[in-house]
C-alpha positions in Angstrom: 43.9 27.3 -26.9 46.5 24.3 -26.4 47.1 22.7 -29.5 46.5 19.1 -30.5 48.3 17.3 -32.9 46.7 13.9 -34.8 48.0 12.7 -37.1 46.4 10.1 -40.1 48.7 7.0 -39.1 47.2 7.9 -35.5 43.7 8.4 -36.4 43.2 5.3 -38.8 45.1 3.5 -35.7 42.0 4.7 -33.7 39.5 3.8 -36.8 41.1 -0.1 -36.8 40.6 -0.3 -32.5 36.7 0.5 -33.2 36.3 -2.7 -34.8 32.6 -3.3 -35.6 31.6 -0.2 -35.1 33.3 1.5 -37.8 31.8 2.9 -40.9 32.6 1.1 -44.0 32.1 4.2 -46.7 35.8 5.3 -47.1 33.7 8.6 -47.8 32.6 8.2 -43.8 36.1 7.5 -42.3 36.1 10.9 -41.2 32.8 9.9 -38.2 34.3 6.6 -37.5 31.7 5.7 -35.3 28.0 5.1 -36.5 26.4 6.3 -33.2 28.2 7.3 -30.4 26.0 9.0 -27.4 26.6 12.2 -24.6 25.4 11.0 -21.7 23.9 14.0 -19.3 22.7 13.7 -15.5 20.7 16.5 -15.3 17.4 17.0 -16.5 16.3 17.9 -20.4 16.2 21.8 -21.0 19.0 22.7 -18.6 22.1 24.8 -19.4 24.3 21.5 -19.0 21.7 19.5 -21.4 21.8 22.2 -24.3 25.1 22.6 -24.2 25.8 18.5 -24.4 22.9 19.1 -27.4 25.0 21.9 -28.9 28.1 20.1 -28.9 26.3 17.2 -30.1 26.1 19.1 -32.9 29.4 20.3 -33.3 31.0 16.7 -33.8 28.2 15.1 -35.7 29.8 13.8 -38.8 33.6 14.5 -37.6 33.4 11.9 -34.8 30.1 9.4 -35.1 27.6 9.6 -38.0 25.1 10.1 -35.5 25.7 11.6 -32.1 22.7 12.0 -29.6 22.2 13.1 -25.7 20.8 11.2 -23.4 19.7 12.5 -19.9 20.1 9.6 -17.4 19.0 11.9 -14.1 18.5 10.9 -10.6 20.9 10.4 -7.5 21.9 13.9 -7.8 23.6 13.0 -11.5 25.3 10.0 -9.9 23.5 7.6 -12.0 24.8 9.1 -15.4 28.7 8.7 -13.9 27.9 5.5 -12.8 26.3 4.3 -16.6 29.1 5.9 -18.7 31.3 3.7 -16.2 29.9 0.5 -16.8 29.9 1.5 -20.8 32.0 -0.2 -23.2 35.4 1.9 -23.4 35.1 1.6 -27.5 34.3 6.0 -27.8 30.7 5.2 -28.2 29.9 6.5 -25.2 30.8 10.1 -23.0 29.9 12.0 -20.7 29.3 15.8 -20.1 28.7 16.6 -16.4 29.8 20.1 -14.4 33.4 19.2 -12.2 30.6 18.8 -9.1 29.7 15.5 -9.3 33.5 14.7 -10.1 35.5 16.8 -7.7 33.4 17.0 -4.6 31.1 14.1 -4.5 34.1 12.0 -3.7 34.0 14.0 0.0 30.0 14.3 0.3 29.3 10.3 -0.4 30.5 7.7 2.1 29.5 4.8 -0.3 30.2 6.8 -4.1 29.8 4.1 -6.6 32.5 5.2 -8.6 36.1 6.9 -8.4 36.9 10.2 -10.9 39.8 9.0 -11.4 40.3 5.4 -11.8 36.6 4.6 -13.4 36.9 7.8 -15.9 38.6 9.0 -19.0 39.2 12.6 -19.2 38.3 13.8 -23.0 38.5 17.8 -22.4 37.0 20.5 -20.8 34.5 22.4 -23.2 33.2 25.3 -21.2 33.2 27.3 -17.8 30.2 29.3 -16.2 30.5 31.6 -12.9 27.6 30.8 -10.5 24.7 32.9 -9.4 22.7 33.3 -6.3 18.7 34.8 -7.6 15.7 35.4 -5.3 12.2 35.0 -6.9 8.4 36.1 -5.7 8.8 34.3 -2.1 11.3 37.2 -1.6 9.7 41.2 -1.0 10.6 43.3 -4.2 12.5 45.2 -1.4 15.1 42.9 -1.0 17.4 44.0 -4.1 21.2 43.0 -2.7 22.7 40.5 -1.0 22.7 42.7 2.0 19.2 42.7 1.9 18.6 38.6 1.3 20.4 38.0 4.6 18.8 40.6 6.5 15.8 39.1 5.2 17.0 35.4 6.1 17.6 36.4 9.8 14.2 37.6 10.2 12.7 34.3 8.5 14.7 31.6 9.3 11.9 29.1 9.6 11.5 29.8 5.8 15.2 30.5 4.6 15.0 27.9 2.0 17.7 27.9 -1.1 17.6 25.5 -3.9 20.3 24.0 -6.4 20.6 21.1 -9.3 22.1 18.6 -6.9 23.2 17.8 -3.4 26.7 18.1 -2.9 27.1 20.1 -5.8 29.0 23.3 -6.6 25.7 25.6 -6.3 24.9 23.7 -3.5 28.1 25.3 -1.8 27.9 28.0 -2.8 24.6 28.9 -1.1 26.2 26.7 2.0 29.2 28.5 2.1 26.8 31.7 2.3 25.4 31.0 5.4 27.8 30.2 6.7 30.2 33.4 5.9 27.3 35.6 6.9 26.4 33.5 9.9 22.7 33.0 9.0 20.2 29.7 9.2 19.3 28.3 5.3 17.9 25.1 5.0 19.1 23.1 1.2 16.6 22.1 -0.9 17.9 19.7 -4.1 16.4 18.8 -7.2 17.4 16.9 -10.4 18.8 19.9 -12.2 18.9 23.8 -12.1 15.7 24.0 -14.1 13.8 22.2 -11.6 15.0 24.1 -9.3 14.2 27.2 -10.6 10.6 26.9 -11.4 9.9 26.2 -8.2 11.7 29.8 -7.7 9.1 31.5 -10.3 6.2 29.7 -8.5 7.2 31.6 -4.8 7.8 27.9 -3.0 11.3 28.5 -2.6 12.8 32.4 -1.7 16.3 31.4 -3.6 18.3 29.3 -5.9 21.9 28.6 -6.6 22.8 27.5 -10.3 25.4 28.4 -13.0 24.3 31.7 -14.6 22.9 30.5 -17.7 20.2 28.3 -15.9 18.8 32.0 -14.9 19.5 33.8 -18.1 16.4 32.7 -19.9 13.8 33.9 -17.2 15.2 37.2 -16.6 12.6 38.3 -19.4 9.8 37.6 -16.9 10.6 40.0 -14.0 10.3 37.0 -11.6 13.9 36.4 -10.9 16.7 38.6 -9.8 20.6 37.5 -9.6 21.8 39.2 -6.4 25.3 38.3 -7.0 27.8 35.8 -9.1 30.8 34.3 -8.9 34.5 35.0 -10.8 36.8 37.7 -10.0 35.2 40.3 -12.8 31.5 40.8 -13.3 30.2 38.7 -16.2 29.1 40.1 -19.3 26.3 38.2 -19.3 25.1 39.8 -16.4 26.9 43.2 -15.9 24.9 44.9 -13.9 25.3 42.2 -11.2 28.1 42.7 -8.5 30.3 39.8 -7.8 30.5 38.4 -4.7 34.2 39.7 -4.4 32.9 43.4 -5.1 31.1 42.6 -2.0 33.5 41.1 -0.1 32.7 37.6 0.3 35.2 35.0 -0.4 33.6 33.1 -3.0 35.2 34.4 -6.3 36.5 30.7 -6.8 33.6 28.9 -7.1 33.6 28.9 -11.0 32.1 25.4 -12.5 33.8 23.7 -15.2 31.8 21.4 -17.8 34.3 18.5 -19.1 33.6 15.2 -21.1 34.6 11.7 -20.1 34.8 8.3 -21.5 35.0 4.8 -19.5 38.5 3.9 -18.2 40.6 2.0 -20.1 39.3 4.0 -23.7 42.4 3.8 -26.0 44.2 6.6 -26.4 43.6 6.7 -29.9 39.8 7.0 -29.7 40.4 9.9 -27.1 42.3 11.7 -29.1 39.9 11.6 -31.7 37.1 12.8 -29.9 39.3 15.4 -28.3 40.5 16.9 -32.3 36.4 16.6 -32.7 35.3 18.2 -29.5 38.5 21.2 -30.0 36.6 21.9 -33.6 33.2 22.2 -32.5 34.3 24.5 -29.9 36.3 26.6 -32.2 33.3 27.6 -34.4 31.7 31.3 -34.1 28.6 29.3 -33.7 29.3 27.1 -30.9 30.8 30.4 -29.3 27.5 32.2 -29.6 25.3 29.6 -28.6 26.7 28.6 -25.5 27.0 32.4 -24.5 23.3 32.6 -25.0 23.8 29.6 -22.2 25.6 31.8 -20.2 29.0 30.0 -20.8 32.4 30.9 -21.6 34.3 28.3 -23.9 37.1 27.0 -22.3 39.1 24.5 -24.5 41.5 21.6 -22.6 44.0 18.9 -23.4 42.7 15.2 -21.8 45.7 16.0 -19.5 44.9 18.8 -18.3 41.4 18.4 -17.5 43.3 15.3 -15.6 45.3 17.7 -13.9 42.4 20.0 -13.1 39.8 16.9 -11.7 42.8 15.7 -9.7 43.9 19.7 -8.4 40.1 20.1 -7.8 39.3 17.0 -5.6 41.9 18.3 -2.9 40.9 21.9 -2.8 36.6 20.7 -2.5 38.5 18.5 0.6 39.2 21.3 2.6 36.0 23.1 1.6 34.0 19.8 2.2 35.8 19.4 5.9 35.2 23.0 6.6 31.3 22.8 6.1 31.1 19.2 8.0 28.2 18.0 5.1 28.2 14.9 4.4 25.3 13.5 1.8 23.3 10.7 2.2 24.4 7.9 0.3 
């Protein structure tokens, strides 16, 4: 992990820029804020929400007395950019949202109310999660491999329907890029969240579902669901038995989704950096480490810079992805 060095001149610099909303108890100076919230776009019991709720957890105390998530869904997660925007830049508000609605909606929205870069504040990213493509009852128990989903999909094309968290998002891709490699017919269905998604999976409505791997992981228990294949270069050990789409070879090893937290433009650097020491010690902790690998996620530590670097490196590859596919979203 990258280092990152605060020092106390810096972080009671950052205390004296929160103005009212500091805590008075010297005791306290360590929380500076009294409530700060984690603003989610996706829907309450996701992989993205309890990982928001674990962190949550993680910088209670160091960073804001009291630190609570709040799902603002709808508009495919566009709403929850669009609120931490318009939020005070005094550290009392972030965001938590998968590089998606960040790095490609930018190409997929014609009228996006927001820029990634100019309207947001890169914090850090705290984890990464492979993607998986799972079949559920609306799919014969024959169909066991990728293989067999697209031989299946060419003889039901009418009903060759695949559902993700969002339109325009990384899953959402995914699945695209699919048919696409594989020159078969599947028609995008999009919901407000993975979850969402999935139960309509379990319930036979839908045959598939695209979504990070840890949106599956708690209903593999009921038989229902079956990951056909993920993304990464390496199986994950969270599902080892499941080939990767490289074993395979299709070209969609790079399709790994990044979870990073923001803050409103124009945050002082002072108050980022604080959160960022905050956020770099919750994810540090055994913990942390363990829960969000019971999410399916990998902790993956960054500088504010670099998830800078990354957002801005990310928009121009989804470009040429975005171009290649020809979607464009309603808006």
């Amino acid at each position: 992990m990258n280092e990152i060095m605060i020092t106390r001149r810096s972080a009671m610099a950052g205390l004296a820029a929160l103005g009212a909303n500091l805590v008075p108890s010297l005791g306290q100076a360590q929380s500076g804020l009294n409530l700060a919230t984690i603003v989610v776009g996706l829907s309450a019991g996701g992989a993205t929400d309890a990982a928001a709720r674990r962190l949550a957890d993680g910088m209670r105390g160091s960073y804001a007395k009291s630190l609570v998530v709040d799902n603002r869904t709808g508009a495919g997660a566009r709403l929850a950019v669009q609120y931490v925007k318009a939020a005070a830049p005094n550290g009392a508000t972030m965001l938590l949202t998968p590089a998606s609605m960040l790095a490609i909606y930018p190409h997929t929205y014609k009228n996006l109310a927001y820029d990634p870069v100019r309207d947001l504040t890169p914090v850090g990213i705290v984890s990464t999660s492979d993607l998986g493509f799972a079949v559920g009852p609306a799919v014969p128990a024959t169909v066991k491999t990728i293989s067999d989903f697209l031989s299946w999909v060419k003889a039901n094309s009418n009903g060759a329907t695949f559902g993700s968290g969002a339109t325009g998002s990384g899953p959402h891709f995914l699945g695209e890029l699919l048919a696409r490699i594989a020159g078969v017919n599947m028609t995008h269905a999009g919901y407000r969240g993975s979850q969402p998604a999935i139960l309509e999976l379990l319930g036979g409505h839908i045959p598939a579902v695209s979504a990070p791997l840890g949106e599956f992981l708690p209903h593999l228990k009921t038989g229902k669901l079956r990951v056909l294949a993920v993304t990464g270069t390496k199986r994950s050990s969270f599902m080892p038995d499941v080939p990767t789409f490289k074993e395979l070879g299709i070209a969609l090893s790079d399709m790994t989704e990044w979870f990073g937290v923001f803050m409103p433009a124009a945050t002082p650097a002072d108050i980022v950096q604080q959160a960022s020491a905050a956020m770099k010690a919750a994810v540090s902790t055994p913990e942390l480490v363990q829960a969000y690998g019971l999410m399916g996620m990998d902790v993956a530590w960054s500088t504010p810079q670099e998830l800078a670097n990354r957002l801005r490196a990310d928009i121009q590859r989804w470009k040429g992805i975005v171009e290649r596919i020809g979607f464009t979203a309603e808006s």
